[in-house]
C-alpha positions as CSV (number, residue, x, y, z in Angstrom):
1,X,0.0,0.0,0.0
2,X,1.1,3.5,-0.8
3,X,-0.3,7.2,-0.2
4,X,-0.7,7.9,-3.4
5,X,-3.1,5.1,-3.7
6,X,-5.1,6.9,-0.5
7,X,-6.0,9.6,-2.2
8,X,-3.0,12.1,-1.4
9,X,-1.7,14.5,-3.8
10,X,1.6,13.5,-4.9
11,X,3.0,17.4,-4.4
12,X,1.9,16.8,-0.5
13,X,3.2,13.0,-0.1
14,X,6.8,14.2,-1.5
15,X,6.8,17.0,0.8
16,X,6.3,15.0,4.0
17,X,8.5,12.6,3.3
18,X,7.3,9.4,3.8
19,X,7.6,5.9,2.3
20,X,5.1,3.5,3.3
21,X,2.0,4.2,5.9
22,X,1.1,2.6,9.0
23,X,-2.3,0.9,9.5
24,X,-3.8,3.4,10.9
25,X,-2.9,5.9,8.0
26,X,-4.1,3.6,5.8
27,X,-7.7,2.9,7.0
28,X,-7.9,6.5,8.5
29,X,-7.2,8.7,5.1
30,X,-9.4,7.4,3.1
31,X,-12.2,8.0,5.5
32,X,-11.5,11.4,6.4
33,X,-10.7,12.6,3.2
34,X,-14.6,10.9,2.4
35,X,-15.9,13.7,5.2
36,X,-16.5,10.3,7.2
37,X,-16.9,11.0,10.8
38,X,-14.3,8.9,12.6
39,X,-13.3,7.1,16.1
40,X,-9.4,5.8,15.4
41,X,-7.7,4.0,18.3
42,X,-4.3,2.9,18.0
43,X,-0.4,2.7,19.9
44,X,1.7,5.1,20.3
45,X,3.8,5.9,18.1
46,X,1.9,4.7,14.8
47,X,1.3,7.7,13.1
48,X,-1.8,9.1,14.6
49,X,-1.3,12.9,14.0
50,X,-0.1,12.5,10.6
51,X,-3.3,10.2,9.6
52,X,-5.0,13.3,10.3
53,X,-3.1,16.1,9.5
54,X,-2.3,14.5,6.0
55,X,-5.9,14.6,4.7
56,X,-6.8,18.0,6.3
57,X,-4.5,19.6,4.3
58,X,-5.4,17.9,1.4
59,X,-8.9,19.2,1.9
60,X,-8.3,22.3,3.0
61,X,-5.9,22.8,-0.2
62,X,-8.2,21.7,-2.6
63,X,-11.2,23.7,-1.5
64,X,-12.0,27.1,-1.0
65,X,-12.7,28.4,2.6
66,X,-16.5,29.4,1.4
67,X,-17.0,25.6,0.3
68,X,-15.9,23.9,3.9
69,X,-19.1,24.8,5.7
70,X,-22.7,23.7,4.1
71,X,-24.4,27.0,3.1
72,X,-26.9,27.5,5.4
73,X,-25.2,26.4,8.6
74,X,-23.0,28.8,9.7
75,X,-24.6,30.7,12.2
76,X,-21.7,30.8,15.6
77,X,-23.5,29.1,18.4
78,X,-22.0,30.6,21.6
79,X,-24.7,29.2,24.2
80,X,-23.0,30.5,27.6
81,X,-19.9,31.5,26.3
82,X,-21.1,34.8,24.5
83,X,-23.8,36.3,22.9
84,X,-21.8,39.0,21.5
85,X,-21.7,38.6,17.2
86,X,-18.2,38.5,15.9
87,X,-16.8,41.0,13.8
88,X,-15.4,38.1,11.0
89,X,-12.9,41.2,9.3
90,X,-10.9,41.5,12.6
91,X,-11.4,37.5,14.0
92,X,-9.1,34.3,13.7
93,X,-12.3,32.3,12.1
94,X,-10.5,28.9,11.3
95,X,-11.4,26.1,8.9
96,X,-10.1,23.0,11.0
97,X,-9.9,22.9,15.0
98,X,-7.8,20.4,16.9
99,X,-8.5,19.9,20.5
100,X,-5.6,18.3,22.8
101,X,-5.3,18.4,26.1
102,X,-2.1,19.6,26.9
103,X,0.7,22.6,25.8
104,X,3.3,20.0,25.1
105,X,1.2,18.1,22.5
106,X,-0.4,21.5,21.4
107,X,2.7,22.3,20.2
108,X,3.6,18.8,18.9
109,X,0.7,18.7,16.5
110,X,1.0,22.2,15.3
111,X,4.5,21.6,14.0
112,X,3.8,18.4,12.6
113,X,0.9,20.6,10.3
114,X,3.6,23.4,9.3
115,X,6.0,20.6,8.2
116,X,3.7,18.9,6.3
117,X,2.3,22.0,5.0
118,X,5.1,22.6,2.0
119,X,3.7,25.1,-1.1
120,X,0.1,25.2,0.7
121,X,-0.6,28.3,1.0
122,X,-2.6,27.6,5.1
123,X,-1.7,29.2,7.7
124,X,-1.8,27.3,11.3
125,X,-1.6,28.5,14.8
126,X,-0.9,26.9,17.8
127,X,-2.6,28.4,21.1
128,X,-2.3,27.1,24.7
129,X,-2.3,28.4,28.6
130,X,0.6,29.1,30.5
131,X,1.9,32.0,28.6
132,X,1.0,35.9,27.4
133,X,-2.1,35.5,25.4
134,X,-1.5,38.8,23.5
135,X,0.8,37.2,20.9
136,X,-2.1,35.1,20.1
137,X,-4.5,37.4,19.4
138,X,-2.2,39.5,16.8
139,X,-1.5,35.6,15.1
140,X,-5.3,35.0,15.0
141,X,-6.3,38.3,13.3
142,X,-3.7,37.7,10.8
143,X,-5.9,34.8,9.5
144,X,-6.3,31.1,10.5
145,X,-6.7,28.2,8.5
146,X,-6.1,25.4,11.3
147,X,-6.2,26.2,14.9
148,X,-4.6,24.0,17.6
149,X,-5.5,24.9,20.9
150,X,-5.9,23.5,24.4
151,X,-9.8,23.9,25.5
152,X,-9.5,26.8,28.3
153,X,-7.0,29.3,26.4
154,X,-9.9,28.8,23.4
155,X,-12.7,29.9,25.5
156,X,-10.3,32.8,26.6
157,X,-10.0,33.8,23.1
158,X,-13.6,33.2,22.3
159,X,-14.3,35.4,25.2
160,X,-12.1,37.8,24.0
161,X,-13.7,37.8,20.3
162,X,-10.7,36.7,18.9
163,X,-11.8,33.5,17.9
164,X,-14.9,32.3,15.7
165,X,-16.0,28.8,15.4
166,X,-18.7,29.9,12.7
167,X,-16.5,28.5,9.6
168,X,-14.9,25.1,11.4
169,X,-15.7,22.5,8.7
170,X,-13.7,19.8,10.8
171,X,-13.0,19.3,14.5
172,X,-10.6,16.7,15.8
173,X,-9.9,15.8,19.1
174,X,-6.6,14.0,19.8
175,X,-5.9,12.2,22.7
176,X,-9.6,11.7,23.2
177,X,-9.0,9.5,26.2
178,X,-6.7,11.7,28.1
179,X,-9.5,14.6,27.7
180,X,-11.4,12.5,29.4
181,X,-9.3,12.0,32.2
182,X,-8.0,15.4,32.6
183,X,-11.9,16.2,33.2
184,X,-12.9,18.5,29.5
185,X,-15.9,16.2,28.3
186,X,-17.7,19.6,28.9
187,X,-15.5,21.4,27.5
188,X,-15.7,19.1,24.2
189,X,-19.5,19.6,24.4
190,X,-18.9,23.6,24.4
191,X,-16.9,23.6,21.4
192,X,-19.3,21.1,19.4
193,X,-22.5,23.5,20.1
194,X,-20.4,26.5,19.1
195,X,-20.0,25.0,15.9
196,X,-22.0,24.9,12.4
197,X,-25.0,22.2,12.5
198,X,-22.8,20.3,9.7
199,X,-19.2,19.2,10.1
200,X,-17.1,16.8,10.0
201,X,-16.0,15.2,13.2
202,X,-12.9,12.4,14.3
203,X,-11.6,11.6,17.6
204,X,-8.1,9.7,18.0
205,X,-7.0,7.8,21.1
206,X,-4.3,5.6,22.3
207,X,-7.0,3.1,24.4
208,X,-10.1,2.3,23.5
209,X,-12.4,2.2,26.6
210,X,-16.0,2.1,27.3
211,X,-15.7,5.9,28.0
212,X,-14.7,6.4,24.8
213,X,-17.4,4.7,23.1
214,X,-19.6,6.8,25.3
215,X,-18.5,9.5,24.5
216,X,-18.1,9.2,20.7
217,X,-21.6,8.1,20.4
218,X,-22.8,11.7,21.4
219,X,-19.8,13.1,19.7
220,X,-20.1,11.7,16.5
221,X,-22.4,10.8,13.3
222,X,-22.7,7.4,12.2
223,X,-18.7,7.6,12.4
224,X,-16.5,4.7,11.2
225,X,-14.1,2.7,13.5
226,X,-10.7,2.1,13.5
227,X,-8.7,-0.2,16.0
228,X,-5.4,-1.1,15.9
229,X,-4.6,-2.7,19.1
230,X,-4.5,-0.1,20.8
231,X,-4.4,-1.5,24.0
232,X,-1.0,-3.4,23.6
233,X,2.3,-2.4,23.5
234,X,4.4,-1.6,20.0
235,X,6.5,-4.6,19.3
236,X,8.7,-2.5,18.0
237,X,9.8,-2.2,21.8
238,X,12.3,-4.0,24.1
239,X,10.7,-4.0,27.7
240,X,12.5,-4.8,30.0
241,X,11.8,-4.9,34.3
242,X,15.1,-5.1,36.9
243,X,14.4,-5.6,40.7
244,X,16.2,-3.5,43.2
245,X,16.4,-2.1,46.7
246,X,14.2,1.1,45.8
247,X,16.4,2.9,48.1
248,X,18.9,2.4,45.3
249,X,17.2,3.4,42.9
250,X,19.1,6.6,41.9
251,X,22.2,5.1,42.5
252,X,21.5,2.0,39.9
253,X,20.3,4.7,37.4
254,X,23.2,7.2,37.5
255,X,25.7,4.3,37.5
256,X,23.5,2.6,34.4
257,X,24.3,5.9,32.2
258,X,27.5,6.6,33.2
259,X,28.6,3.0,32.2
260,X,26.4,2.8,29.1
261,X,27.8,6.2,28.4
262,X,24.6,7.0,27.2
263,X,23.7,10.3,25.6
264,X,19.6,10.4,25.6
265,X,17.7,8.6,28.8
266,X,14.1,10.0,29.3
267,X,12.8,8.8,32.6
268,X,9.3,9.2,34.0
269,X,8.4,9.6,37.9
270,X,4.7,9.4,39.4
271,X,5.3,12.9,40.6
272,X,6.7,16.4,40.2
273,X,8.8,16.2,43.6
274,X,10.4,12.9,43.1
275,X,11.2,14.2,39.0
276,X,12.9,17.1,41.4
277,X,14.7,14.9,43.4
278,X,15.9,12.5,40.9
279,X,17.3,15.2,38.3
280,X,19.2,16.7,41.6
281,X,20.3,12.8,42.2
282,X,21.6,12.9,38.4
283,X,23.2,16.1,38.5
284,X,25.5,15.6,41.9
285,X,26.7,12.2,39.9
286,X,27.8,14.6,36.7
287,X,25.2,13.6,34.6
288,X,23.6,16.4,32.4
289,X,20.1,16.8,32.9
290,X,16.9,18.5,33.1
291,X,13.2,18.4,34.7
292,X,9.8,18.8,32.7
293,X,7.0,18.7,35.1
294,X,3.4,21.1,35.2
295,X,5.5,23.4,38.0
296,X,7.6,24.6,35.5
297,X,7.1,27.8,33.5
298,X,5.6,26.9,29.8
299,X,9.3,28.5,28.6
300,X,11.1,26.4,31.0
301,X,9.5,23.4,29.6
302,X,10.3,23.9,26.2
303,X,13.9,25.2,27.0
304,X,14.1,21.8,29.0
305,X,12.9,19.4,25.7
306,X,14.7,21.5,23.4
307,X,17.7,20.8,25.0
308,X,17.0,17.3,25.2
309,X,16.2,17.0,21.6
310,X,19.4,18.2,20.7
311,X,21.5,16.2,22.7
312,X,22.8,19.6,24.9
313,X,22.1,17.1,27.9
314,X,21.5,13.6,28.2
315,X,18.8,13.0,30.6
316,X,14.7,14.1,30.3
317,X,12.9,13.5,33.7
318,X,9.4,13.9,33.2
319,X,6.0,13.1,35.1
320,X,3.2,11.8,33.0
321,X,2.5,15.2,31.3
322,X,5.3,14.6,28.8
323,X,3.9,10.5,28.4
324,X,1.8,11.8,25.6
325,X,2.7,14.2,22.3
326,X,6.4,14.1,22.3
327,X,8.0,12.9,19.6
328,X,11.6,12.4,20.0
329,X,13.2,11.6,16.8
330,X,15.5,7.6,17.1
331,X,15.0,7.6,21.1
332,X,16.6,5.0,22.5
333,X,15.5,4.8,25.9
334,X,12.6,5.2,28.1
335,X,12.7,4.6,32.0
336,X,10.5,4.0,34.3
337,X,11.6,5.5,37.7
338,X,8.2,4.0,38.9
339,X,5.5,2.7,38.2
340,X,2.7,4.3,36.9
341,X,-0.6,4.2,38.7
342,X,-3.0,3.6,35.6
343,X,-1.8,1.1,33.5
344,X,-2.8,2.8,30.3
345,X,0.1,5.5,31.3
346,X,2.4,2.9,31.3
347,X,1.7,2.3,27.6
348,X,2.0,6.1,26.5
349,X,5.7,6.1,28.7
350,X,7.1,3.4,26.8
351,X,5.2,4.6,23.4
352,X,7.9,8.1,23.6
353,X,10.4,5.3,22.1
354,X,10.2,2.6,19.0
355,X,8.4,4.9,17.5
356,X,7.9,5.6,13.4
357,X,8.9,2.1,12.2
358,X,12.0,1.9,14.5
359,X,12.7,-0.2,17.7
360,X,13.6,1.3,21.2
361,X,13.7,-0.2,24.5
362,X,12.1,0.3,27.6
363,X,13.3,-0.4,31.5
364,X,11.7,-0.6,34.5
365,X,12.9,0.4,38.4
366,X,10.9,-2.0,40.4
367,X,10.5,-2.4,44.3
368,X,8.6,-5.8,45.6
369,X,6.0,-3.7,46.2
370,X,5.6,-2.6,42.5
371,X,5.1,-5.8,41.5
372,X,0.9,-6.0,41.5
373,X,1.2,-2.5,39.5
374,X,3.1,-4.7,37.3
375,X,0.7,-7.7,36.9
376,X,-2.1,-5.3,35.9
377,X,0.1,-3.4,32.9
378,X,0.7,-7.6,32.1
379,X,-3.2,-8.2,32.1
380,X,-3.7,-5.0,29.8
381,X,-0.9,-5.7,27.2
382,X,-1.4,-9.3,27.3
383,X,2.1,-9.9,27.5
384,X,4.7,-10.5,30.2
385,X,7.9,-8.3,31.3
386,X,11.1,-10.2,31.6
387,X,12.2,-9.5,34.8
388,X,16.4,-9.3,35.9
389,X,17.0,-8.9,39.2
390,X,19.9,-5.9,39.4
391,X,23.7,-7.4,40.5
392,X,24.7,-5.7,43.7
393,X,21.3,-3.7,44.4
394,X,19.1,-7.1,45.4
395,X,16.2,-6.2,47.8
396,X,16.4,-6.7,51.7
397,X,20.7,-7.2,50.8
398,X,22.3,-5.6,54.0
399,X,23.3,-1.8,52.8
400,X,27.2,-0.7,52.0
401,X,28.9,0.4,54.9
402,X,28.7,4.0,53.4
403,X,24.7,4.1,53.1
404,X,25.6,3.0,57.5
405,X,27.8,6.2,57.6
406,X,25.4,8.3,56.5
407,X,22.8,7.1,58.2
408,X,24.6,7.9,61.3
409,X,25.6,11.2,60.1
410,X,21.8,12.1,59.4
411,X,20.8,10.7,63.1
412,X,23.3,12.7,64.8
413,X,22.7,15.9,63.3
414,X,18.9,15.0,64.1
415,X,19.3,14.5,67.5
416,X,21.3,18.2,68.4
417,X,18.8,20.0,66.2
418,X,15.9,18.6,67.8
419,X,14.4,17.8,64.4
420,X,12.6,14.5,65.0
421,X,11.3,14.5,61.3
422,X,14.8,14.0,59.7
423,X,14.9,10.8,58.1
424,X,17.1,9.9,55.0
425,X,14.8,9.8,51.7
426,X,15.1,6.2,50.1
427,X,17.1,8.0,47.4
428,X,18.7,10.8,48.6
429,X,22.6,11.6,48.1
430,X,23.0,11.4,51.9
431,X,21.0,8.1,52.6
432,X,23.5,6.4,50.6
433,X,26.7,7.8,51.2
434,X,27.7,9.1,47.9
435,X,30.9,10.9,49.4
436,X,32.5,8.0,49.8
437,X,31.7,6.3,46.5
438,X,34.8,6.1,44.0
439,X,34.8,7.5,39.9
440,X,35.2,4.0,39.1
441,X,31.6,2.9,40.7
442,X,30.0,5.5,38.7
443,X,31.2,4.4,35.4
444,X,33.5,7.4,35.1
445,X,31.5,10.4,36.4
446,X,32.6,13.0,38.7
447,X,33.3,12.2,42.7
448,X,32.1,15.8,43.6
449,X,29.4,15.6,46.3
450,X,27.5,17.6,48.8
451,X,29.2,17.0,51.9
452,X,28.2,17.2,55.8
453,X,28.4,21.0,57.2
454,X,31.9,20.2,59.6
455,X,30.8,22.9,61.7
456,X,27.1,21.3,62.8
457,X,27.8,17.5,60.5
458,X,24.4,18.0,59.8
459,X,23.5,17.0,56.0
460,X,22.8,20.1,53.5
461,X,19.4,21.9,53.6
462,X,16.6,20.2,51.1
463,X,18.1,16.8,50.9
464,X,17.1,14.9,54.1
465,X,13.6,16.1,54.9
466,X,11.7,15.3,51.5
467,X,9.7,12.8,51.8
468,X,8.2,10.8,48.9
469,X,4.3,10.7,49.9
470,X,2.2,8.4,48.0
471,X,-1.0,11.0,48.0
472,X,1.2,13.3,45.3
473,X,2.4,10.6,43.1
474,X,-1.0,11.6,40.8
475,X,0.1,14.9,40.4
476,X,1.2,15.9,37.7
């Protein structure tokens, strides 16, 4: 099968590039390009965006902007947003709006449009939270053919009258089953009254649940269905499980990149302040790095994967907001600090490698006590992990006599302070005596480390008190 036998333009298939398409292109362009309504569920990593970016472009260059809406049906319905008529000569009134539920894939899917754009003459724009909002309003009333946005900075715009919905001849909504989760099924509703009676509609997922059947059934007309296992993992993928102490954790993973001397390691944590505490793990062992997490400022984020993209450091760690949208050209490997809570997150982690025809491996840092978080992922993928149990980090094994040191450091300096809540963090610098461990442990890496104060001997501010609570390992 090629994409010239899909119906693509030959122009528009040379300019993105691409040989062969997956099977989700291949059963989704046809339909779209049809005006079909559409449900699509598949992995990550096969292709999703493009099996609808390709044949919006197509449409959108082939027809005038009159000819995308049926006459008739394009009076703007704001319900309780506004009542207020737009002024169309001085408002963004897009063609094509895609809905996604975060910043990171926002941005993601609008640059996959502008590089697939070529000669068309369309003009996209991306628009998100998190940052001045002015910028987008001047980039709107220059004209907008397809509009990416996140739901609540589009009802700021529509608000503001800088965005119409009257002319939107297609609406997709990627990622349709993290919407749900992140809580926008109303939001989705809003944006569907606000548009013209006839349109064309498609929602694309990585699962397919009974939620998203639900919801496409009031979503969608008559739409077709395409399912490409989306609840199993791309085979594309080495995975990969190693038992350890998890107070060791940090220790195995530093030590597993300095000796692999590897160059790009994204790793995922179940929340923002173990991501914190790992990257500072990472960076006292010499080991470039960077955190992406929902604390940080939208231009720290993209500072943080830009770097990572282009190899200016070699480690990503990220909490589940960056488990869905990034595309990271040949990644080689994804880690899994812990383990996700929902198994479907572990599928979107792993998906961030193997991804566009090419293989990729993916570990996992497991505790005994991870291992029923395990067995469901298992029961969802249908498949096993092949479990290793890591040489010299064995659970319950009686600690090096430096992790001793330091614990005796940490209860001493407790004990004249009067602070009866310092107890070492499982994978704190301090809780396992990194001053005393040698270059050649560490594959190479620098010996520098934060050392006792030797006026109190009481352990650096920040890195004995933070405790790891299970309540924030949801947050994002």
């Amino acid at each position: 099968m090629s994409f010239s036998s899909l119906g693509l333009g030959s122009a528009l298939i040379s300019h993105c590039g691409f040989k062969q398409p997956t099977q989700v292109q291949t059963e989704a362009i046809p339909l779209l390009l049809a005006g079909r309504d559409l449900l699509a569920c598949g992995q990550t990593g096969t292709g999703k965006t493009a099996a609808f970016a390709l044949p919006v472009i197509q449409r959108l260059s082939e027809q005038p902007a009159a000819s995308m809406v049926a006459s008739g049906n394009s009076a703007l319905v704001l319900d309780d947003l506004d009542a207020t008529e737009f002024d169309a000569s001085t408002k963004g009134m897009p063609r094509v709006l895609v809905l996604t539920p975060t910043r990171e894939l926002a941005l993601q899917v609008g640059q996959v449009f502008m590089d697939f754009i070529g000669a068309a003459e369309l003009k996209v724009v991306v628009v998100f939270g998190g940052v001045n909002i002015s910028p987008q309003h001047k980039l709107l009333a220059k004209g907008v053919d397809i509009l990416v946005a996140t739901p609540g900075r589009l009802f700021d715009l529509m608000y503001q009258q800088a965005v119409a919905l009257e002319q939107v001849g297609t609406l997709i909504i990627d990622e349709a089953d993290r919407m749900l989760d992140m809580g926008f099924v109303k939001d989705i509703q809003r944006v569907k009254r606000a548009l013209p009676k006839v349109h064309q509609s498609a929602m694309f997922s990585a699962t397919l649940t009974p939620e998203i059947s639900a919801l496409a059934s009031t979503m969608l007309i008559s739409p077709a269905r395409v399912n490409i296992e989306a609840n199993r993992a791309n085979q594309q993928i080495r995975q990969q499980g190693v038992v350890l102490d998890p107070r060791r954790k940090s220790e195995y993973l530093a030590e597993m990149i300095g000796k692999q001397n590897l160059k790009q390691v994204l790793i995922f944590t179940g929340s923002k302040q173990l991501a914190d505490q790992v990257v500072n793990e990472l960076q006292l062992d010499g080991i470039s790095c960077a955190v992406l997490h929902g604390d940080r400022t939208q231009a720290r984020r993209i500072r943080a994967l830009g770097d990572f993209k282009s190899g200016a450091i070699r480690a990503l760690v990220a909490t589940d907001v960056a488990a869905r949208g990034l595309d990271i050209v040949g990644l080689p490997l994804v880690v899994n600090f812990d383990l996700p809570l929902n198994p479907e997150d572990y599928l979107h982690r792993i998906g961030r490698t193997g991804r566009a025809g090419q293989s990729g491996d993916a570990l996992s840092l497991l505790s005994p006590s991870e291992r029923l978080a395990l067995k469901a992922i298992e029961t969802l993928m249908g498949e096993s992990v092949q479990l290793t149990q890591a040489v010299g980090y064995e659970p319950g094994a009686p600690l090096p006599p430096r992790y001793q040191h330091a614990q005796l450091q940490v209860n001493t300096a407790a004990r004249r302070s009067g602070d009866k809540r310092s107890r070492p963090q499982n994978h704190s610098a301090q809780s396992r005596g990194v001053q005393n461990r040698s270059a050649s442990n560490r594959g190479g890496l620098s010996s520098k480390r934060l050392r006792a104060d030797p006026r109190t001997g009481s352990a650096p501010k920040g890195k004995v008190n933070g405790q790891r609570g299970k309540s924030q390992r949801s947050t994002r």
